[in-house]
Steps between C-alpha positions, in 0.01 A plus 500: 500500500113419576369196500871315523535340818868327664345144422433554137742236320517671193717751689714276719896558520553170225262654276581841536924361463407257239406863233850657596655123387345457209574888402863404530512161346666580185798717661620168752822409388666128539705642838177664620308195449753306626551687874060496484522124446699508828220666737317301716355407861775427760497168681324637818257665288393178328470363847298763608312444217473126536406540883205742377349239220526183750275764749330595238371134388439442916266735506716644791657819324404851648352828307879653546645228368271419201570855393890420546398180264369701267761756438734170457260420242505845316859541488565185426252556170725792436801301516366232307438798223843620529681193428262382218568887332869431560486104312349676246749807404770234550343291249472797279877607557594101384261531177 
């Protein structure tokens, strides 16, 4: 794997997630789709989160914790992926 380094974007988790979705897209059933629909952050994550941004926009956040931001912001593309995939076979399962 020359020449493909850890910071590369093309090969980050969402990316790399977002294929094995979009492979799959056409098998998600209405129950599937359904129970995807229901994933998402927990309450102290989205505080987490929140506390991160507000350093963030201080100026006042650390290297550790921009990285945590970050990974918020990755999975949180990946979820955002997930649910839209999900809309959409339930939309095909009502048509």
């Amino acid at each position: 794997m020359e020449g493909m380094s850890t910071t590369d974007h093309s090969f980050t988790e969402a990316a790399i997630l977002s294929g094995i979705v979009n492979a799959g897209q056409e098998t998600i059933g209405p129950e599937a789709a359904r129970s995807l629909l229901a994933f998402s952050f927990s309450a102290a994550q989205e505080a987490r989160m929140r506390d991160l941004i507000e350093k963030n926009a201080a100026g006042s956040i650390s290297d550790q914790e921009r990285a945590e931001l970050e990974s918020y912001a990755r999975v949180g593309s990946f979820l955002s992926l997930l649910h839209s995939k999900a809309r959409l076979a339930l939309n095909r399962s009502t048509t």
